[in-house]
C-alpha positions in Angstrom: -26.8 20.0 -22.6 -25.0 22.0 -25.5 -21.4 22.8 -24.6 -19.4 26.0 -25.3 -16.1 25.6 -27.5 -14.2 25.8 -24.2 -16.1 23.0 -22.8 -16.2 20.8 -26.0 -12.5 20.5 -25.9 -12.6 19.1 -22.0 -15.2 16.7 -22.7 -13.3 15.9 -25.7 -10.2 15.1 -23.4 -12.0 13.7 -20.8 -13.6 10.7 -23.0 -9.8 9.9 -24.0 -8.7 9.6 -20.4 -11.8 8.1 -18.8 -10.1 7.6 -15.6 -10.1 11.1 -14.8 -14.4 10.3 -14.8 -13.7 9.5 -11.3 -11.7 12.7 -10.0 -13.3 15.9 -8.8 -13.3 19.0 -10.9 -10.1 19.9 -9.1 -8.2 17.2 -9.6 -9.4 17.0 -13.3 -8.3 21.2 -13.6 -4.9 20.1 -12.2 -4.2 17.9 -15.0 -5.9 19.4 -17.7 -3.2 20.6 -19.9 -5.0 24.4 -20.4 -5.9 26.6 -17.7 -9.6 27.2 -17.4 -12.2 28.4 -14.9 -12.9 25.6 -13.1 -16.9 26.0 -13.9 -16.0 25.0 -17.5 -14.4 21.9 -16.2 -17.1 20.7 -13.8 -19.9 21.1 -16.5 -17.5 19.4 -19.3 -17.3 16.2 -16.2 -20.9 15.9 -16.2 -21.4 15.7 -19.5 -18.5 13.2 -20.1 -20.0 11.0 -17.4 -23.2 11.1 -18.5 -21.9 10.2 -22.0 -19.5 7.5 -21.0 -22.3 5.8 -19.0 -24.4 5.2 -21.9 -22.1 3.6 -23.8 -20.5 1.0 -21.5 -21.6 -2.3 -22.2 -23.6 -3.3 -18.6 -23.3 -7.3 -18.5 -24.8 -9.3 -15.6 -21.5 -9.6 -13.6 -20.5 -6.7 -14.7 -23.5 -3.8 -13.2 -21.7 -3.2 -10.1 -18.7 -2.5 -11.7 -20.4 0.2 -13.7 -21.8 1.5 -10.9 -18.7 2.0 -9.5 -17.1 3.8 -11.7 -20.1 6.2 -12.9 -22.3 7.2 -9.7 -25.7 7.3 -10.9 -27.6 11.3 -11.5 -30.7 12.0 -10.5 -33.0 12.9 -13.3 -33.2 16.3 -12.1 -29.7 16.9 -13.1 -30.1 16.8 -16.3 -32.7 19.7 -16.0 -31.6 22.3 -13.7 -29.3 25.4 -15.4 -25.2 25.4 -15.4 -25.1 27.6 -12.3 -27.4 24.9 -10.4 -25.0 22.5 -11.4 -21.5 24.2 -10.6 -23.3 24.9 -7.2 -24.6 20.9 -6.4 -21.7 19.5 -7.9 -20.6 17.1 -5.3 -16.9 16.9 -5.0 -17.0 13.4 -3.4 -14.0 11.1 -3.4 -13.7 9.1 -6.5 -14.1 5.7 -4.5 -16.3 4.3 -1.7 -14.6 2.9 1.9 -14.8 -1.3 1.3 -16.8 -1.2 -2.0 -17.2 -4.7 -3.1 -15.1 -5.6 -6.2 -17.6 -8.5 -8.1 -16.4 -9.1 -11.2 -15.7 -13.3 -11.7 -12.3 -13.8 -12.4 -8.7 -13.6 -10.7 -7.3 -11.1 -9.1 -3.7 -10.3 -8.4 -3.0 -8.9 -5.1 0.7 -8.1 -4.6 1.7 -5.5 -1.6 5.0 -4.4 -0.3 7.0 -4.2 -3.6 9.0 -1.0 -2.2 9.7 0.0 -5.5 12.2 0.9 -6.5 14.1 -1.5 -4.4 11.7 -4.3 -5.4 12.9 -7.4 -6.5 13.5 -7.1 -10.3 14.2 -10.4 -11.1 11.4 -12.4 -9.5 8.9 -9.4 -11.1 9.7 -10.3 -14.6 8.6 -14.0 -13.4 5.3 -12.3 -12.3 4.8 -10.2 -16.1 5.2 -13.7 -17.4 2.6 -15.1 -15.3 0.4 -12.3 -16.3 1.3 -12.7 -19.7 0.4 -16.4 -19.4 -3.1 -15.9 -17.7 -4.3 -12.3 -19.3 -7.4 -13.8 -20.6 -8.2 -15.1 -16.9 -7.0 -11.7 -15.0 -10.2 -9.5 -14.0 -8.3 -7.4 -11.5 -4.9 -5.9 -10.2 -4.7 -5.0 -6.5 -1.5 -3.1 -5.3 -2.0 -3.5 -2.0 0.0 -0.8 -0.3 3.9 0.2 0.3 4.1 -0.2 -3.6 6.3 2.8 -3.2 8.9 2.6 -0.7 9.0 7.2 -0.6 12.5 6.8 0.7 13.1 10.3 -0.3 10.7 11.2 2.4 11.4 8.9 5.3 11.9 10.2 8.6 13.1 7.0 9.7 16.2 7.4 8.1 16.8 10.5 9.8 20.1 10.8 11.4 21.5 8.5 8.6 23.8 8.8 5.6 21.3 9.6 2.3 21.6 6.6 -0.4 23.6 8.0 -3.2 21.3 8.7 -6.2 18.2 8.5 -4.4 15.4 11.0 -5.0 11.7 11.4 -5.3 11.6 11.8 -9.1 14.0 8.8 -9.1 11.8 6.5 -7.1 8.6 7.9 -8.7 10.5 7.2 -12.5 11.6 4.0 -11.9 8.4 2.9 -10.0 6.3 4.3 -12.8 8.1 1.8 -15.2 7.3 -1.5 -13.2 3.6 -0.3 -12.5 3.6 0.0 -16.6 5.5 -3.1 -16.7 2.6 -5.0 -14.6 -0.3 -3.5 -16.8 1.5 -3.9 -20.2 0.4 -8.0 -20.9 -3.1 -7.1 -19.1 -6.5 -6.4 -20.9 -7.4 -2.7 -21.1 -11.0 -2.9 -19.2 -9.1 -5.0 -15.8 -10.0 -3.7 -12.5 -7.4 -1.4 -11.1 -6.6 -0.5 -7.2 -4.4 1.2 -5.4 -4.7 1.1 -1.6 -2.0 3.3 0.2 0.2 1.7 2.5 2.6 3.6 5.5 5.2 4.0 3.1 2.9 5.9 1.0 1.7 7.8 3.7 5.2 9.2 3.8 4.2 11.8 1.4 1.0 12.7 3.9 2.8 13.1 7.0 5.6 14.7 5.2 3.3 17.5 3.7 1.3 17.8 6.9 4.6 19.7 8.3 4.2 23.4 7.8 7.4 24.0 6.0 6.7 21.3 4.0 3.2 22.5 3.0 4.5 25.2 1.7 5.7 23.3 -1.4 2.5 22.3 -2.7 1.7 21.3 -6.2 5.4 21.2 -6.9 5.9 18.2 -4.6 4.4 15.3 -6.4 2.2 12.7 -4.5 2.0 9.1 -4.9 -1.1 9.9 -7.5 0.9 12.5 -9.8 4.1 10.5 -9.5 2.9 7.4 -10.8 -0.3 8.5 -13.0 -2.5 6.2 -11.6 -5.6 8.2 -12.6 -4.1 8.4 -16.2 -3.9 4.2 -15.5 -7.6 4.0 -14.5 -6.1 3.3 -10.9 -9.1 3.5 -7.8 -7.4 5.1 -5.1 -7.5 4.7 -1.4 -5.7 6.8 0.4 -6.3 6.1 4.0 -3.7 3.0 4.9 -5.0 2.3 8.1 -8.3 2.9 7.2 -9.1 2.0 3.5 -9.5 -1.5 2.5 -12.1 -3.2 -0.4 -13.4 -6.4 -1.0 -12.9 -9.2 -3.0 -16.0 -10.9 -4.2 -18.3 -10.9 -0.7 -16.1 -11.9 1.7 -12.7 -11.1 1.3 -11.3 -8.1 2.5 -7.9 -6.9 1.2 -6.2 -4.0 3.1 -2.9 -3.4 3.9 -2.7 -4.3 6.9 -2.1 -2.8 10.5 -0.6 -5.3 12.9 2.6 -6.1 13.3 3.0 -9.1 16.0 3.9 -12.5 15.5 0.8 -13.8 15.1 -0.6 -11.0 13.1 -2.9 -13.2 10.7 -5.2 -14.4 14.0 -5.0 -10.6 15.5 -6.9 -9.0 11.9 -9.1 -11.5 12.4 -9.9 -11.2 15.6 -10.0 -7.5 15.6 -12.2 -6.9 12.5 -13.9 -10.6 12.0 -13.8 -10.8 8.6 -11.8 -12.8 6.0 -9.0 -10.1 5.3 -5.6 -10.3 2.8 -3.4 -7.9 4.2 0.6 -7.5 3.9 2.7 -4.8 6.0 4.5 -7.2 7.9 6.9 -8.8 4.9 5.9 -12.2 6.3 3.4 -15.0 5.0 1.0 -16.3 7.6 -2.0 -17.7 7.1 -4.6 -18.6 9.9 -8.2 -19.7 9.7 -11.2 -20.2 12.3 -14.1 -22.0 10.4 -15.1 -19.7 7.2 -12.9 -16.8 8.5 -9.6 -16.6 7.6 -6.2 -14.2 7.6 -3.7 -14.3 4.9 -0.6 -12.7 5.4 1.1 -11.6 1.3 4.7 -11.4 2.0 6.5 -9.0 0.4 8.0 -8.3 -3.3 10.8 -6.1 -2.1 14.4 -6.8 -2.5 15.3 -7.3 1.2 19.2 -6.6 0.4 18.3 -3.0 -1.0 19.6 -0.7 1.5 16.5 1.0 2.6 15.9 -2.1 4.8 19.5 -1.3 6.8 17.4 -0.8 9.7 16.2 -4.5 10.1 18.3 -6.9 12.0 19.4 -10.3 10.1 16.9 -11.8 12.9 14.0 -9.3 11.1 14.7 -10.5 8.2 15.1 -14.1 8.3 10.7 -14.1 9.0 10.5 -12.0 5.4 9.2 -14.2 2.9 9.1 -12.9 -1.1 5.3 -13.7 -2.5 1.8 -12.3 -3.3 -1.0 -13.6 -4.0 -3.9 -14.8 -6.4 -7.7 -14.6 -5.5 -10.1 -16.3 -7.7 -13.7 -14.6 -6.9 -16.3 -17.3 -8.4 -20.2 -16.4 -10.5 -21.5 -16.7 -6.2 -19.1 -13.9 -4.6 -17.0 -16.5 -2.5 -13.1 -16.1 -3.0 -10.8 -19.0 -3.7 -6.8 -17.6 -2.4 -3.6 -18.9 -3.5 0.0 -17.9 -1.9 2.4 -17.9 -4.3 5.6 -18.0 -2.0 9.0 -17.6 -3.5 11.7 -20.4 -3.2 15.2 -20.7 -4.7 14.2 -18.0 -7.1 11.1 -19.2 -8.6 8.0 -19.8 -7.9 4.5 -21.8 -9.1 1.4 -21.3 -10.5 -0.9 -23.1 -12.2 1.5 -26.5 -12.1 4.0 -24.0 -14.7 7.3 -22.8 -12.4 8.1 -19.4 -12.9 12.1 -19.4 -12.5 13.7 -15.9 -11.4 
């Protein structure tokens, strides 16, 4: 397909920001930094796509990542006429409901950071870690509540605002951890971002009328942090959403909230799941099934947690988690906990 000189520039950009492959043409016009009819875009998308696919390197272990990230085209697509095409053009969301994620290797899987009242300290320990083991690190999982959207929160409603505090704030400072965490990794990692209640702050918030008003000038978790930019797979629904680790192991982030949470996930979806929500770490396993609860990597003194009593907070726990998926698809989990600020891996303690 021969592009025009207005599409040749958006294929152009699109090649240098491949994580935009994934978006619909909408998304992809919202970010493009020229306005253009939106036709231009979704013919420029289909050619980058088709372009990036033959040139990524398929290795064994690696196909279903590929296929992941560029959905196959029929052959006929590559015959019909640019109308046919603006017309069929599928504006699917850029990832699949509990897609399997089978790349060998370890994953990091940390949820609940609240940024940005997440616990500074004991995250520099964890960029050292990464730093330490880049060459082993296949994946990074943010498992929801990343965010903490305090800006947004209805549950503060009634209470005084914390001084300082708003969404371009939280979104600035946030941004710089999330760059923080990729900085020591390889460029080709796996990247996911599952939505958490937290996040969902901005979808509930915008759902108001009034609030809907606002539109693009109100930035969502996506915008705020860049995570297409990043390469970031996206899942939205937080009670919903969830993928898999290897062929086992699913990470979500979690819906139950009782004491013994880790048996209730279990027993309510029967599967092997990795889930946070709760800031406590729990772990609870019936023959080959099992339910990890994360912890948290919030700073529990940050006053966006006044609402918790000291009897709340004494079952929080600081940790995340690593999850080794081996050449077979089965998932090896380690809880790292945090004690007396610091923590260990790989018989190395990481002091905070």
């Amino acid at each position: 397909m021969v592009l025009n000189k207005i599409q040749k520039p958006i294929y152009d950009w699109l090649l240098s920001k491949t994580g935009y492959l994934k978006c619909s043409p909408k998304v992809v016009a919202k970010n493009y930094p020229r306005k253009v009819d939106v036709k231009h875009i979704v013919i420029a998308l289909e050619q980058a796509r088709i372009t990036f696919k033959s040139k990524e390197p398929v290795k064994e272990s690696s196909k279903q990542l590929v296929l992941r990230l560029i959905k196959p085209e029929s052959p006929r697509r590559f015959k019909i006429n640019e109308n046919k095409i603006i017309n069929d053009f599928k504006l699917s969301k850029p990832t699949i409901r509990g897609q399997h994620y089978l790349t060998p290797g370890m994953h990091i899987v940390i949820g609940c950071a609240h940024a940005p009242f997440h616990l500074a300290s004991a995250f520099k320990a964890v960029q050292q870690l990464l730093n330490d083991n880049k060459s082993q690190i296949t994946g990074l999982i943010l498992a929801g509540d990343f965010l903490d959207m305090n800006s947004l929160s209805s549950h503060d409603k009634g209470r005084k605002p914390i001084t300082g505090v708003t969404l371009d704030w939280e979104y600035k400072e946030s941004e710089m951890l999330l760059n923080n965490l990729l900085d020591p990794l390889v460029s080709n990692v796996e990247k996911v971002y599952i939505y958490g209640n937290h996040e969902d702050r901005y979808n509930r918030y915008m759902s108001d009328i009034d609030n809907s008003k606002l539109g693009a000038s109100l930035a969502s978790p996506i915008e705020g942090l860049k995570l297409v930019a990043k390469g970031f797979d996206i899942y939205e629904n937080w009670k919903e959403d969830f993928i898999t680790l290897g062929h086992h192991l699913q990470v979500a982030h979690g819906e139950f909230y009782n004491v013994h949470s880790a048996k209730k996930h279990i027993d309510t979806y029967r599967k092997s799941i990795l889930y946070y929500h709760t800031h406590r770490v729990q772990q609870y396993i019936e023959g080959a099934v099992g339910g990890y609860n994360g912890g948290s990597m919030a700073d529990f003194t940050a006053p966006v947690f006044g609402y918790a009593s000291r009897a709340m907070k004494n079952s929080w726990l600081n940790g995340f988690n690593t999850v080794h998926v081996d050449e077979q698809g089965f998932y090896h989990i380690q809880q790292i906990v945090c004690y007396n600020n610091s923590f260990v891996f790989g018989n190395k303690m990481y002091k905070y």
